[in-house]
N, CA, C and O atoms as a printed pandas DataFrame, in Angstrom:
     atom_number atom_name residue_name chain_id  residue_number  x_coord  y_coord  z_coord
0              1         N          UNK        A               1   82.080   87.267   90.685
1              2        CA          UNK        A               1   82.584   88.278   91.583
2              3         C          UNK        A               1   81.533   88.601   92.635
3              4         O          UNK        A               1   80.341   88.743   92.363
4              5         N          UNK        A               2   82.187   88.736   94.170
5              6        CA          UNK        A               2   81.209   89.125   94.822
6              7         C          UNK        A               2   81.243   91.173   94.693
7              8         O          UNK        A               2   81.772   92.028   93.982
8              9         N          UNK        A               3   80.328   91.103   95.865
9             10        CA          UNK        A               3   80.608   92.699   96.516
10            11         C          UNK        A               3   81.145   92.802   98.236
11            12         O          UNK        A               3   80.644   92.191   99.180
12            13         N          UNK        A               4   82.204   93.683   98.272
13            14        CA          UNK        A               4   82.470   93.658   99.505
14            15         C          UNK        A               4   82.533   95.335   99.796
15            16         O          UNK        A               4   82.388   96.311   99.060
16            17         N          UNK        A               5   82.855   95.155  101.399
17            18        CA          UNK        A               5   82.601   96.769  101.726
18            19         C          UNK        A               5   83.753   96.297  102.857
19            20         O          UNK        A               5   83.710   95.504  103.798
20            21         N          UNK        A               6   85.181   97.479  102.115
21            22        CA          UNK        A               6   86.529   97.193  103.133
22            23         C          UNK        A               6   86.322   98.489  104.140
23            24         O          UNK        A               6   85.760   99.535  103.819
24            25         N          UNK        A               7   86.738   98.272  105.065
25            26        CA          UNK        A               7   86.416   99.597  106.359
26            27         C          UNK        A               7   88.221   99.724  106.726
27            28         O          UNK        A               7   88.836   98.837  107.317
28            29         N          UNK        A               8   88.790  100.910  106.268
29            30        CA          UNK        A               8   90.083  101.359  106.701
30            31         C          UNK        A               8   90.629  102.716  107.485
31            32         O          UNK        A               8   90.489  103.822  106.962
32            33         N          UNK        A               9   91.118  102.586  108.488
33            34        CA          UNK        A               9   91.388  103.704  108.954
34            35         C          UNK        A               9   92.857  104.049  108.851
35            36         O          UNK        A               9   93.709  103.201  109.118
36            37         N          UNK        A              10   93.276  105.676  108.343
37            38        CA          UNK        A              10   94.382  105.976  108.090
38            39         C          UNK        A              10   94.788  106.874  109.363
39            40         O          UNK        A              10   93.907  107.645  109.743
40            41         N          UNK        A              11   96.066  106.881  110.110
41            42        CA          UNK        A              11   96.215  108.117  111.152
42            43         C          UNK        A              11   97.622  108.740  110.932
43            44         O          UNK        A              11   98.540  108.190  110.323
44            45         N          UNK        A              12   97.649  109.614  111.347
45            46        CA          UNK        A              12   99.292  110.446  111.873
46            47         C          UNK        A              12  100.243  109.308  112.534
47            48         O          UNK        A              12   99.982  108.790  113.620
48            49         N          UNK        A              13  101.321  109.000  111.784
49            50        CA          UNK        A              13  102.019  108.182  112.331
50            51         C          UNK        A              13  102.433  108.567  113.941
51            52         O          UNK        A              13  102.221  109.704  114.361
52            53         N          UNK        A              14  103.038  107.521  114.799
53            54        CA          UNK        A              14  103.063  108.105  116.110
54            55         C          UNK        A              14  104.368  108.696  115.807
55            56         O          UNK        A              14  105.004  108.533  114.766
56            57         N          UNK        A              15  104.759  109.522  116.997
57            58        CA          UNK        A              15  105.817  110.509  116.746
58            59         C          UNK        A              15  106.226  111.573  116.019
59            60         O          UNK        A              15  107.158  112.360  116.189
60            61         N          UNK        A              16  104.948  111.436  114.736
61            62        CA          UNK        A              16  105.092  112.807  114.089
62            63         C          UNK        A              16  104.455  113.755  114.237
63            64         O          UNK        A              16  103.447  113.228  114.709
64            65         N          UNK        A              17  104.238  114.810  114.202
65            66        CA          UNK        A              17  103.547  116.168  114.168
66            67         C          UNK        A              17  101.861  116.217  113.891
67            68         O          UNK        A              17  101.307  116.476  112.823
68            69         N          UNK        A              18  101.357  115.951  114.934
69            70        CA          UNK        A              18   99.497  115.933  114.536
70            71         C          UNK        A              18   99.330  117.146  114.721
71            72         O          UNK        A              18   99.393  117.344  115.934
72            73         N          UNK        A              19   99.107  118.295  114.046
73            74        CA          UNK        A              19   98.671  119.684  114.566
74            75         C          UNK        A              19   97.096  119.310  115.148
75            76         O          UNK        A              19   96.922  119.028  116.334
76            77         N          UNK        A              20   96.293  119.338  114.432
77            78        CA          UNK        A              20   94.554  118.428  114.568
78            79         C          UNK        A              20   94.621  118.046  115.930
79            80         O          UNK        A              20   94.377  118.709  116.938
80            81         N          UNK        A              21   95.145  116.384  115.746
81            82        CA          UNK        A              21   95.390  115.741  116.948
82            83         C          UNK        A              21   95.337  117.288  118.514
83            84         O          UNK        A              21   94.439  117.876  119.116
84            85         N          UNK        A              22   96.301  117.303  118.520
85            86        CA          UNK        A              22   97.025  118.612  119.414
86            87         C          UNK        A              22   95.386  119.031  119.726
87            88         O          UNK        A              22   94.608  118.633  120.593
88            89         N          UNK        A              23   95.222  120.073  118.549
89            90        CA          UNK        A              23   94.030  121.118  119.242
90            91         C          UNK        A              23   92.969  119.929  119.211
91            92         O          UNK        A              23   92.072  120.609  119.709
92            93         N          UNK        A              24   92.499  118.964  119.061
93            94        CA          UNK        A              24   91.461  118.405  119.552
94            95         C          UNK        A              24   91.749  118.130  121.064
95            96         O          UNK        A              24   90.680  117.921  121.638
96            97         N          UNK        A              25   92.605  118.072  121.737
97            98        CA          UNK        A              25   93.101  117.263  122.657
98            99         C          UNK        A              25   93.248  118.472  123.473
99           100         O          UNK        A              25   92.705  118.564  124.574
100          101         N          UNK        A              26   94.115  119.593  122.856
101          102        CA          UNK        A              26   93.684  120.444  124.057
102          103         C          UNK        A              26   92.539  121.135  124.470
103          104         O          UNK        A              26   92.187  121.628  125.541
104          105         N          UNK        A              27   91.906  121.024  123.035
105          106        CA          UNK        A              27   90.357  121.297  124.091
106          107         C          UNK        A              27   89.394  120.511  124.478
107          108         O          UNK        A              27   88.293  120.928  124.838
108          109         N          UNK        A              28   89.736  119.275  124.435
109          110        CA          UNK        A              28   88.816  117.698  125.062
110          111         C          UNK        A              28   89.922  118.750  126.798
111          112         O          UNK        A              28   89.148  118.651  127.751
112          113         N          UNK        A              29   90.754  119.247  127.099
113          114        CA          UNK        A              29   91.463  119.615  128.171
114          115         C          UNK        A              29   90.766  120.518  128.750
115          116         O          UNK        A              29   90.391  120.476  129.922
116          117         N          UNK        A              30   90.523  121.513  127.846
117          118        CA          UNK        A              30   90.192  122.477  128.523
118          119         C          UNK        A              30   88.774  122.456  128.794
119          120         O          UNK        A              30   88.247  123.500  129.180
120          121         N          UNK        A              31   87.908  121.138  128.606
121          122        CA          UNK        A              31   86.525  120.729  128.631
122          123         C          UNK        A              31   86.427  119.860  129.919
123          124         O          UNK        A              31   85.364  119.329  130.244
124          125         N          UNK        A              32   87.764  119.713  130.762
125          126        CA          UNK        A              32   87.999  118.941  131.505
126          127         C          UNK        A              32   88.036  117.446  131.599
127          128         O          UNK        A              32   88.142  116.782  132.630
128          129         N          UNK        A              33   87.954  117.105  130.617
129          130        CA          UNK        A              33   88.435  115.680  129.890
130          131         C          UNK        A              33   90.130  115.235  130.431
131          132         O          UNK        A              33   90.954  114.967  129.556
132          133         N          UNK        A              34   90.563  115.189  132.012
133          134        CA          UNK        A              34   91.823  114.940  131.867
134          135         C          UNK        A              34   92.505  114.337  132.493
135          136         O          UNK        A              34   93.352  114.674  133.321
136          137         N          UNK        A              35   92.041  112.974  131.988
137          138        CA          UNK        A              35   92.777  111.681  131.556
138          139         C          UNK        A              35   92.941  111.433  130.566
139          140         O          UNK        A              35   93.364  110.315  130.271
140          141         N          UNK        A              36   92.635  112.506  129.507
141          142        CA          UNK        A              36   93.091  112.239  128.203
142          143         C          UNK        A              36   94.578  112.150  128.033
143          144         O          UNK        A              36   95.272  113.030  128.544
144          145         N          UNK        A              37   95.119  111.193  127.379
145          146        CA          UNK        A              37   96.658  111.384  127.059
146          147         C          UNK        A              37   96.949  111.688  125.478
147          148         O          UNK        A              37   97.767  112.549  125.152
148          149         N          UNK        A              38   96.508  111.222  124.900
149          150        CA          UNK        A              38   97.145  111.913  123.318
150          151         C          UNK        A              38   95.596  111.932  122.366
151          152         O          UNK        A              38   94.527  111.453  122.744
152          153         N          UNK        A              39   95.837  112.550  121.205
153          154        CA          UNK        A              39   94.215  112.163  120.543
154          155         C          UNK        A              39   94.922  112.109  118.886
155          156         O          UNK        A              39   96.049  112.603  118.862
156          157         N          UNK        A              40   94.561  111.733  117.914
157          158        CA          UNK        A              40   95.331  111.370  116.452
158          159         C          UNK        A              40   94.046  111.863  115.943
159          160         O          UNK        A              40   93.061  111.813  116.679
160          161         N          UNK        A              41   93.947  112.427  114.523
161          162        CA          UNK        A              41   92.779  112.936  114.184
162          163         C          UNK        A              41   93.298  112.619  112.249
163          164         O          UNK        A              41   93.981  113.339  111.521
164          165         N          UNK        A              42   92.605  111.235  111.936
165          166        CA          UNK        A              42   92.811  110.380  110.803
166          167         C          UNK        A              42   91.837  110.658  109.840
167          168         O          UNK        A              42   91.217  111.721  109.807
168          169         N          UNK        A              43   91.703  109.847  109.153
169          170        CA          UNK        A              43   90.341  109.696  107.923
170          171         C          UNK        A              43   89.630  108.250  108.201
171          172         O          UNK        A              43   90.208  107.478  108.965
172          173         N          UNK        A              44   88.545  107.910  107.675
173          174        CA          UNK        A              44   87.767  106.776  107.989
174          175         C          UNK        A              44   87.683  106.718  106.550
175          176         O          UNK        A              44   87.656  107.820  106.001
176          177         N          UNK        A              45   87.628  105.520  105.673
177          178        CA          UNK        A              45   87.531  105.101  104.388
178          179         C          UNK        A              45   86.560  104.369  104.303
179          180         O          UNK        A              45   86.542  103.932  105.453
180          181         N          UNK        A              46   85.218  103.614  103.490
181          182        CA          UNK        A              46   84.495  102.865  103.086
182          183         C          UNK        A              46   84.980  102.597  101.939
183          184         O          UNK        A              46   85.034  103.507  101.112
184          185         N          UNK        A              47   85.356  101.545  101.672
185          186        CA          UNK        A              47   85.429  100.839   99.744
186          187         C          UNK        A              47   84.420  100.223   99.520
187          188         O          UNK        A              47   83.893   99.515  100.378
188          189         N          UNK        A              48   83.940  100.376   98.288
189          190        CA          UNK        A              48   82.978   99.072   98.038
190          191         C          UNK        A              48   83.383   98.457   96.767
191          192         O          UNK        A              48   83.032   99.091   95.772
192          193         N          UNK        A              49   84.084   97.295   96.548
193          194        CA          UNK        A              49   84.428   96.628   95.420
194          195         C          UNK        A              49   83.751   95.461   95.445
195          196         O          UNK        A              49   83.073   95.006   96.366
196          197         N          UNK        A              50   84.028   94.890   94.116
197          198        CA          UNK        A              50   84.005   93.437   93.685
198          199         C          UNK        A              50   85.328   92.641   93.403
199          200         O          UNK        A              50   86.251   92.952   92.650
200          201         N          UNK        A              51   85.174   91.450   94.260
201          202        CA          UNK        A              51   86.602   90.871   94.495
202          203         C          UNK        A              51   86.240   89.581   94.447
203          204         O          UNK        A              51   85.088   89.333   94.806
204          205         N          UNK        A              52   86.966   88.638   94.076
205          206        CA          UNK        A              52   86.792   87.000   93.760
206          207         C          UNK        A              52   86.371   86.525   95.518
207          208         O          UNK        A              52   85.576   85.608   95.724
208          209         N          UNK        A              53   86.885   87.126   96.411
209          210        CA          UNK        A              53   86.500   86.871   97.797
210          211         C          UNK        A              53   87.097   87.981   98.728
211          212         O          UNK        A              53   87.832   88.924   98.437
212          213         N          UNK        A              54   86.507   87.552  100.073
213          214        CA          UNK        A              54   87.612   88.662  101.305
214          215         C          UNK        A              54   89.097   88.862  100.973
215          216         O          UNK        A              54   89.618   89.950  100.727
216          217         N          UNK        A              55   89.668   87.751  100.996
217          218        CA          UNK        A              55   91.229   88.346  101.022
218          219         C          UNK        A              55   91.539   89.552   99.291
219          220         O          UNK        A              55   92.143   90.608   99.107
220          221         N          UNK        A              56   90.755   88.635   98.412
221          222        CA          UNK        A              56   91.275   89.397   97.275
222          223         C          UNK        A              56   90.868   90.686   97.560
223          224         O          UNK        A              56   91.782   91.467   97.297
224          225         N          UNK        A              57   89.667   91.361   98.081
225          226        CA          UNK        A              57   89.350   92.806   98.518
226          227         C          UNK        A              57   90.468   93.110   99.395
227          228         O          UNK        A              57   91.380   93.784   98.916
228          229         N          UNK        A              58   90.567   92.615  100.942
229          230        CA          UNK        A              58   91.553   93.462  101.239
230          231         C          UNK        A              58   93.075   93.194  100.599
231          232         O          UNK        A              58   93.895   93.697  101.366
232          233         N          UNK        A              59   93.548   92.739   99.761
233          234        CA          UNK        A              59   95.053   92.741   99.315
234          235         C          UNK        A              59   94.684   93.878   98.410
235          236         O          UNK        A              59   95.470   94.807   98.596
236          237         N          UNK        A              60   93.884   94.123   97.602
237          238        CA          UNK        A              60   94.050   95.664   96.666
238          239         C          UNK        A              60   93.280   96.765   97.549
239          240         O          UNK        A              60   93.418   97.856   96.996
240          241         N          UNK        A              61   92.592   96.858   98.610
241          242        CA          UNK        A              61   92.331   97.868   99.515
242          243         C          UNK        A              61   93.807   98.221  100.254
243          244         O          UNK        A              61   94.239   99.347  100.500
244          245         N          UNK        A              62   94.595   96.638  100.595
245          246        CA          UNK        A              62   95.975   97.600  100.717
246          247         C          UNK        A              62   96.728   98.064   99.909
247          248         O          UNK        A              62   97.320   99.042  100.366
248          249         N          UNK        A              63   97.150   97.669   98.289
249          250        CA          UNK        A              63   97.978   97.828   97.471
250          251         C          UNK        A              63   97.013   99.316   97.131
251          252         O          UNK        A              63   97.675   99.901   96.273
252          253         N          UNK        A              64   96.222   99.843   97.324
253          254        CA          UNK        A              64   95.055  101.105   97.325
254          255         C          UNK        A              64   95.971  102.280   98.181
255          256         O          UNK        A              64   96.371  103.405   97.884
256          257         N          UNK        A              65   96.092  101.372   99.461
257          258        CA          UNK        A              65   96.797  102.562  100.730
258          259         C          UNK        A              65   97.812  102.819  100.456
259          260         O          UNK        A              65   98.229  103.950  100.707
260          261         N          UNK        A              66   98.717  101.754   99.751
261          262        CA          UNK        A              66  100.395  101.518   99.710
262          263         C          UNK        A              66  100.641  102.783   98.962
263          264         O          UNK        A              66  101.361  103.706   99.343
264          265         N          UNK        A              67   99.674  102.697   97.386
265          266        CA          UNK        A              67  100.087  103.513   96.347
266          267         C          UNK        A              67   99.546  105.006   96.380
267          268         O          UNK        A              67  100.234  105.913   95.911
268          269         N          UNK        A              68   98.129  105.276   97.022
269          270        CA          UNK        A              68   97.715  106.187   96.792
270          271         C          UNK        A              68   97.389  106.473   97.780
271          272         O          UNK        A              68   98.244  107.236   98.231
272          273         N          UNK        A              69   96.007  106.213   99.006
273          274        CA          UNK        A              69   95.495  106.471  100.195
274          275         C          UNK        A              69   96.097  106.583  101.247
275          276         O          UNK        A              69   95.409  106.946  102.201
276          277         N          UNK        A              70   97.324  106.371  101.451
277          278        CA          UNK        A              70   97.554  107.114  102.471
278          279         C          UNK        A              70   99.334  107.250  102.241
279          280         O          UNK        A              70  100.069  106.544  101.550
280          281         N          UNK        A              71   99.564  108.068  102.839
281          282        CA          UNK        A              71  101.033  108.546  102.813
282          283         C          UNK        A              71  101.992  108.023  103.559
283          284         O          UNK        A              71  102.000  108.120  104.787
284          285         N          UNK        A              72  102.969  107.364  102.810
285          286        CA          UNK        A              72  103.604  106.206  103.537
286          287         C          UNK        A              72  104.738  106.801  104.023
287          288         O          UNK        A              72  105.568  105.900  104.146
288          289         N          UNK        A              73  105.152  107.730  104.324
289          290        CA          UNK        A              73  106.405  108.588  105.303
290          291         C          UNK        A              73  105.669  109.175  106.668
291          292         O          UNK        A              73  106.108  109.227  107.817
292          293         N          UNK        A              74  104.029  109.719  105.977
293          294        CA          UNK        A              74  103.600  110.249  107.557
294          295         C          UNK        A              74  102.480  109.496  108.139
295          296         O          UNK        A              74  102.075  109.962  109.204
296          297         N          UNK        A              75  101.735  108.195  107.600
297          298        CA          UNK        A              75  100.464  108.163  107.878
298          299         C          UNK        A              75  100.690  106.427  107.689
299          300         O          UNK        A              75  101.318  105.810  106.828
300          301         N          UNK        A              76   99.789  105.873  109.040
301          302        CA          UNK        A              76   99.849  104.636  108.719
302          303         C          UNK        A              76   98.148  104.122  108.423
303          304         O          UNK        A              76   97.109  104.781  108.380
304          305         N          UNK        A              77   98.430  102.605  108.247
305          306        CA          UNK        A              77   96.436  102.057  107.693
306          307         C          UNK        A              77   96.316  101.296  108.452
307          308         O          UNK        A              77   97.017  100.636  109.220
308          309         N          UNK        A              78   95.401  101.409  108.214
309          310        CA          UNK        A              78   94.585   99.390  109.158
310          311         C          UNK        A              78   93.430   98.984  107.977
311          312         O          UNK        A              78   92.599   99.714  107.437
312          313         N          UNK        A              79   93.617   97.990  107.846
313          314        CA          UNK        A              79   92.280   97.357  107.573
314          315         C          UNK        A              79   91.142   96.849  108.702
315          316         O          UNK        A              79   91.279   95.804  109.338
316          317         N          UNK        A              80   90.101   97.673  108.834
317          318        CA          UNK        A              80   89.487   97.560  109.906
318          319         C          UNK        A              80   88.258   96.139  109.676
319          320         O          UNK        A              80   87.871   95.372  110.558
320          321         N          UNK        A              81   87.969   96.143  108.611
321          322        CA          UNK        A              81   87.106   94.770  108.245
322          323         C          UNK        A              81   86.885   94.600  106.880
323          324         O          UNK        A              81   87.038   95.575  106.144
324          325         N          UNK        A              82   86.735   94.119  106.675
325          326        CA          UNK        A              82   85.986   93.304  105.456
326          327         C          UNK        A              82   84.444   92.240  105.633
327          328         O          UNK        A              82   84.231   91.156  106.176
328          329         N          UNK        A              83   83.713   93.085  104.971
329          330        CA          UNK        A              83   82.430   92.056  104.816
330          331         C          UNK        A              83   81.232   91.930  103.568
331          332         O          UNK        A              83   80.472   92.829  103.207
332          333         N          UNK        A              84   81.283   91.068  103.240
333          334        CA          UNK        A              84   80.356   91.128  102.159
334          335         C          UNK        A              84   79.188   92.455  102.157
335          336         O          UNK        A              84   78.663   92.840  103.202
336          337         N          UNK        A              85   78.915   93.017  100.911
337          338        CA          UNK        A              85   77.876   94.120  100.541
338          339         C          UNK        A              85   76.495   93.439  100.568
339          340         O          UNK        A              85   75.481   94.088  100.310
């Protein structure tokens, strides 16, 4: 088994209700930031497992998001990388 370190980001699906999102955004506005058009305000994940290789880490970093990490009616994932520890 190696060690890997999966990097995932979870956000507010689009179209639903970011309260966060919102007030970050209106005050990146009222800071005069405005070309801002929308802002999503997610979680950042680090895993660190042991997996026979890359893909086997990220297929249970997603079956991870599917079941537990993130909420599959309001919140979507990415797998942002995978790289050996």
């Amino acid at each position: 088994m190696k060690h890997f370190r999966v990097n995932v980001h979870i956000v507010p699906r689009k179209g639903l209700l970011d309260p966060q999102g919102k007030a970050v955004g209106d005050a990146l506005h009222t800071l005069g930031f405005t070309a801002l058009r929308d802002v999503h305000v997610g979680r950042y994940l680090v895993i660190e497992m042991a997996a026979a290789d890359a893909t086997a880490a990220e297929t249970a970093v997603r079956e991870m998001c599917a079941r537990l990490l993130a909420n599959p009616v309001t919140e979507d994932f990415e797998i942002a990388a995978v790289t050996a520890a």
